[in-house]
Structures are given as structure tokens and as C-alpha cells.
C-alpha positions as CSV (number, residue, x, y, z in Angstrom):
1,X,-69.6,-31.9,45.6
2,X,-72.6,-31.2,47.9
3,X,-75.5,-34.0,47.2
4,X,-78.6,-32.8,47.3
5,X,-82.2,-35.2,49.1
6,X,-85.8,-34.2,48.6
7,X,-87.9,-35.2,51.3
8,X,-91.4,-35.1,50.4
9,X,-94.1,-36.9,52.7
10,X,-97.4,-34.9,55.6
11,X,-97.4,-33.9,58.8
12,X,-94.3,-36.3,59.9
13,X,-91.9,-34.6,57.5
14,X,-93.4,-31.2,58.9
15,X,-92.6,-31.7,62.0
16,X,-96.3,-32.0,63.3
17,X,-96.5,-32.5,67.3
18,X,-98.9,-35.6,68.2
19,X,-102.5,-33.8,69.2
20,X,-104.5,-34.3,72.0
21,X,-106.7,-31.3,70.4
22,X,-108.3,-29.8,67.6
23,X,-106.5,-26.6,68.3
24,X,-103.0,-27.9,68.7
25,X,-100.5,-27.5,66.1
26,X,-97.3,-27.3,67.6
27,X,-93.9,-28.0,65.3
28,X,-90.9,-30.0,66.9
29,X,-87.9,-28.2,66.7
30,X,-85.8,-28.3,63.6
31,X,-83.2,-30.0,65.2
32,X,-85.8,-32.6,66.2
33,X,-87.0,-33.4,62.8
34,X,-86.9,-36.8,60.9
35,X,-85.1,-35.1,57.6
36,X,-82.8,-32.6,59.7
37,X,-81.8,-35.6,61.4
38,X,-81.2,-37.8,58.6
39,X,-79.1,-34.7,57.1
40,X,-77.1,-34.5,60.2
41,X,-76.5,-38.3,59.8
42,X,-75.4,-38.2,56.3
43,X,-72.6,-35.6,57.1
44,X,-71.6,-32.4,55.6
45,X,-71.4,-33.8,52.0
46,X,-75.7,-33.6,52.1
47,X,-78.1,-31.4,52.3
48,X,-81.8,-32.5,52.8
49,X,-84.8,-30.6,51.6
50,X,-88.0,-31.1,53.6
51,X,-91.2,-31.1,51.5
52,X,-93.9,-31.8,54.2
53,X,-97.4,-30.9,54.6
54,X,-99.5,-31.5,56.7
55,X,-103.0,-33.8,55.6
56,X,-100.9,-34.6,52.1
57,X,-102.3,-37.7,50.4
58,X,-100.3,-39.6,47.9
59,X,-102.7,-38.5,44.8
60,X,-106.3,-37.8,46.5
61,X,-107.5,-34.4,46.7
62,X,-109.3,-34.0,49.7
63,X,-112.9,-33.3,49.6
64,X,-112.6,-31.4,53.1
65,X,-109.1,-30.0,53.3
66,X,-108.7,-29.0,49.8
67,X,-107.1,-30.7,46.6
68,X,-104.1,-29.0,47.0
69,X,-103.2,-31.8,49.3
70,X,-102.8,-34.2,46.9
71,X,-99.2,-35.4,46.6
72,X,-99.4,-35.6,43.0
73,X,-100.7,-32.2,42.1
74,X,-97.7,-30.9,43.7
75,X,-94.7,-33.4,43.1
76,X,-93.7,-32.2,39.9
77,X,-93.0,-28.1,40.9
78,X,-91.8,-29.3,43.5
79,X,-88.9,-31.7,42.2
80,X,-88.4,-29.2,39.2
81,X,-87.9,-26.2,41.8
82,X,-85.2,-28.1,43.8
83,X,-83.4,-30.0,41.0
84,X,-80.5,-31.3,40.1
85,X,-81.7,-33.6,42.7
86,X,-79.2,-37.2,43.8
87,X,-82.0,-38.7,46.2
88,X,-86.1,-38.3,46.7
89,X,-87.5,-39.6,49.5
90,X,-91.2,-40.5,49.6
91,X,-93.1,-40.9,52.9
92,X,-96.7,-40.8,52.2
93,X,-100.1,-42.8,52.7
94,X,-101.1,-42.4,56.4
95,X,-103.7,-39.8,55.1
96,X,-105.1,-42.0,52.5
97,X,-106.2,-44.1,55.5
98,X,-108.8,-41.5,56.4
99,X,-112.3,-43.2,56.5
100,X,-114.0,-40.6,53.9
101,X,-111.5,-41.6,51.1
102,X,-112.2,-45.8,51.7
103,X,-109.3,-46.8,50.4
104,X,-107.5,-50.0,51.3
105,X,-104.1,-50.3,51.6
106,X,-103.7,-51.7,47.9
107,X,-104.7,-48.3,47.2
108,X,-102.6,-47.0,49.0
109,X,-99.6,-48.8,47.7
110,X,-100.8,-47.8,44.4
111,X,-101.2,-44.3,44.8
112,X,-97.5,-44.3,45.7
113,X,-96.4,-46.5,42.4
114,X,-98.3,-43.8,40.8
115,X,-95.6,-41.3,42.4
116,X,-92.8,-43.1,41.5
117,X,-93.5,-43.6,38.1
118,X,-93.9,-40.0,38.0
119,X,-90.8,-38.8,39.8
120,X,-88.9,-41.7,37.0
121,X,-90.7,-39.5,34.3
122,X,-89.0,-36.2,35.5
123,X,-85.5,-34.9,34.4
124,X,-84.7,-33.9,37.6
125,X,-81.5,-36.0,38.9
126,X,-79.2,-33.8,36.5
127,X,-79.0,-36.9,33.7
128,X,-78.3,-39.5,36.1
129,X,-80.5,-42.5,36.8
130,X,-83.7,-41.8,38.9
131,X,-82.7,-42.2,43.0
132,X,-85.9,-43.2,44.8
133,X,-86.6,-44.2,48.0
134,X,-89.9,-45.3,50.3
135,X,-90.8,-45.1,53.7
136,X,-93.3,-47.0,54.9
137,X,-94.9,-44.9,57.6
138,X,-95.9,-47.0,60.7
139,X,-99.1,-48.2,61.5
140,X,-101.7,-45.7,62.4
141,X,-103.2,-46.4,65.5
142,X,-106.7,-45.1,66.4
143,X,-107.0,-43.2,69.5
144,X,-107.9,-39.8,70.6
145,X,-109.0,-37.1,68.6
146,X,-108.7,-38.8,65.3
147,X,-110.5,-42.2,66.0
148,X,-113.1,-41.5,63.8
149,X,-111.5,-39.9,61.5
150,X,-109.7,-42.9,60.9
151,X,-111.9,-45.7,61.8
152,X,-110.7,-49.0,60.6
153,X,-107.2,-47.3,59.6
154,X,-105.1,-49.3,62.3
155,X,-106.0,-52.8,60.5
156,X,-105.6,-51.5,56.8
157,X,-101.9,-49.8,57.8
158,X,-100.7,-53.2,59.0
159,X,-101.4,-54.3,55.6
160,X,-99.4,-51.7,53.6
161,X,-95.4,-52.8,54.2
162,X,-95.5,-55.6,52.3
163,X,-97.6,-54.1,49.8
164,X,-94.9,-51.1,49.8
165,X,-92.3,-53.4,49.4
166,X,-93.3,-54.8,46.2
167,X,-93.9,-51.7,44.7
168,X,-90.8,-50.1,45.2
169,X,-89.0,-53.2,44.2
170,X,-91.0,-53.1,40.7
171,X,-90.4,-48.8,40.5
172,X,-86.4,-49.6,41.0
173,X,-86.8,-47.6,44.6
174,X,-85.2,-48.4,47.8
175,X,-87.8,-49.6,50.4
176,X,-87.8,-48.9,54.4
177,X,-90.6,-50.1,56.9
178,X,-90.9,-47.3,59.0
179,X,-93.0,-49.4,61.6
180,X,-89.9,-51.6,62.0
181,X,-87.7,-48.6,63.5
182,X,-90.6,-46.7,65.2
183,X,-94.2,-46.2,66.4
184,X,-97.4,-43.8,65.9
185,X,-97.7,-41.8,69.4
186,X,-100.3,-43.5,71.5
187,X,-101.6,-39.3,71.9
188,X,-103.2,-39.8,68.8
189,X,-101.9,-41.9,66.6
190,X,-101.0,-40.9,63.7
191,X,-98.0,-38.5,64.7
192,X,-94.4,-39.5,65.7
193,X,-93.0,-37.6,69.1
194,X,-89.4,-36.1,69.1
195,X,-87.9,-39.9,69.9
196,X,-89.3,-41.2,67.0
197,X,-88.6,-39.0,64.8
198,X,-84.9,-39.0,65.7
199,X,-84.7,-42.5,65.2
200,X,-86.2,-41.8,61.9
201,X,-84.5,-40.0,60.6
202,X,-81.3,-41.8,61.8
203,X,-82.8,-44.7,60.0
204,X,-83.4,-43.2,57.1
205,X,-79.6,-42.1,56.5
206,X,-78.6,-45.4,57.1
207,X,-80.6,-46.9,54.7
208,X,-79.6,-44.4,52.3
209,X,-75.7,-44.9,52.8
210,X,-76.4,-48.6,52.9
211,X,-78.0,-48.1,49.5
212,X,-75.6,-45.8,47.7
213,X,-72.6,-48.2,49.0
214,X,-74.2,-51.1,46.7
């Protein structure tokens, strides 16, 4: 029986090109992407959803964009559109980051417990315990077009793994550290070029099989 993934995270799970303008907004190729990778990966037995958007905060409505990027507001219609669901993969908080929210990364980390306790709440794994998993993104660095945008972001991100960690641990999810695996693209940042996210998504499905195996 085909098993089913959810990945829902921003820009990175879109597919978002790193910027070296305001007007850019190129898409890598699906091939190229972090949860067609990941699907390729885990073999014909999967098939993995991608559930990005672009500027997506973990529960923030944005007071610029819009408050239809908050990753609450849409997780539930989301995971009740694509259940039965066996796996839901959260990679979120680079956004929160921004400097007009001021958040730090225990914020952060919380706004992403706050997500997990939600996706627990849901009937949406068909009856069978809740399947979570986090990604850590890695760091953002702050360069180019978005270095005010996210002033002070590079030394808060460094902060979140750990932080990440625990709460997964506590929400019964599995944990990755992106940061580990792959870097922000010096271009600006915040995005991950076509190398990175290959290996992410490569990393991902291993984590995922090394998970399901215990």
C-alpha cells in the first residue's frame, strides 16, 4: 500500500531560487526539489505532498505580506484535504526570524510546538499514531537583498537546533538539523540552491527510513 508524506514548510519546500533581486522569483525544477527528492529516495512505495509557501511563518500572520501566511491558519485544511496521511513533515521558522516580528529563537521553537501539538490534535493518520517529523532549517545568513530584512537573524538561527530538538523530543516528533546536511546560499541567505536542496531532501528520506525502521 502506497504511504502517503505531507511536506509543509516556505519558500524551501516551494522550490524558491536564492535572489539577488526584488524581482526574481524563479522555481527549481521539480526534479530539483527537496520533497521530490526525498520521494524519489523513499521508492515507489511513497508519495510526498509538498505544502510550501513562500514567506510562511510557523503561527505569525504577517503584518506586511498578509496573515494568510501563518503556518497555523492553514495546517489544519491542509492535513484534512490530503488525509489519511502516514508522515508530516514540518520545516518552518526561517521567516519568523524577520526583524519586524522580534522574535527569538525560543519563539521560534515554540511556535513550532504549537504546530505539533496541533497536527497530534488532528485525526488525520487514518487511526494510527501521529507521524511527525522536524527540520531544522539552517542558519540564515544575512547578506544581500534581505540583510535588513533580517538583521540580527544569523545569530538567533544558530540558536534554534537545539532548541528544535527538545521540542520535538517532548511532541513525540522525529528531529533533523538541517544546518548539519546543508547551508543558506551565500546569494542571499536565506534560500537553498539546487545542491542543497538535493542533499535535503536525500537527508530527509533517510531520516525518515531510519525512523520508521525503529
Amino acid at each position: 500500500m502506497t504511504k502517503t508524506a505531507l511536506c509543509y514548510g516556505d519558500s524551501n519546500t516551494w522550490g524558491c531560487v536564492p535572489m539577488s533581486s526584488w524581482t526574481d522569483n524563479a522555481r527549481h525544477e521539480a526534479a530539483q526539489r527537496w520533497p521530490n527528492v526525498m520521494r524519489q529516495a523513499l521508492g515507489e512505495d511513497w508519495q510526498v505532498i509538498a505544502e510550501g509557501l513562500p514567506g510562511r511563518t510557523t503561527v505569525h500572520e504577517d503584518p506586511v505580506e498578509g496573515g494568510h501566511l501563518s503556518g497555523l491558519a492553514y495546517l489544519r485544511p491542509c492535513l484534512e484535504s490530503h488525509k489519511p496521511l502516514d508522515l508530516v513533515v514540518v520545516m518552518l521558522g526561517t521567516n519568523d526570524f524577520k526583524r519586524r516580528f522580534s522574535l527569538e529563537a525560543e519563539d521560534v521553537a515554540l511556535g513550532i510546538k504549537r504546530l505539533l501539538l496541533e497536527i497530534g490534535r488532528l485525526d488525520v493518520f487514518g487511526g494510527k499514531a501521529p507521524n511527525k517529523f522536524v527540520v531544522c532549517p539552517p542558519p540564515v545568513e544575512v547578506v544581500g537583498i534581505f540583510t535588513t530584512m533580517f538583521e540580527s537573524a544569523d545569530r538567533k538561527s544558530r540558536l534554534l537546533p537545539p532548541l528544535l530538538r527538545d521540542v520535538a523530543a517532548a511532541c513525540g516528533a522525529s528531529f533533523l538539523d538541517a544546518g548539519k546536511t546543508i547551508r543558506s546560499s551565500p546569494v542571499d541567505g536565506i534560500h537553498l540552491d539546487g545542491q542543497a536542496q538535493v542533499a535535503l531532501g536525500r537527508a530527509v528520506a533517510a531520516a525518515a527510513l531510519m525512523s520508521a525502521a525503529r
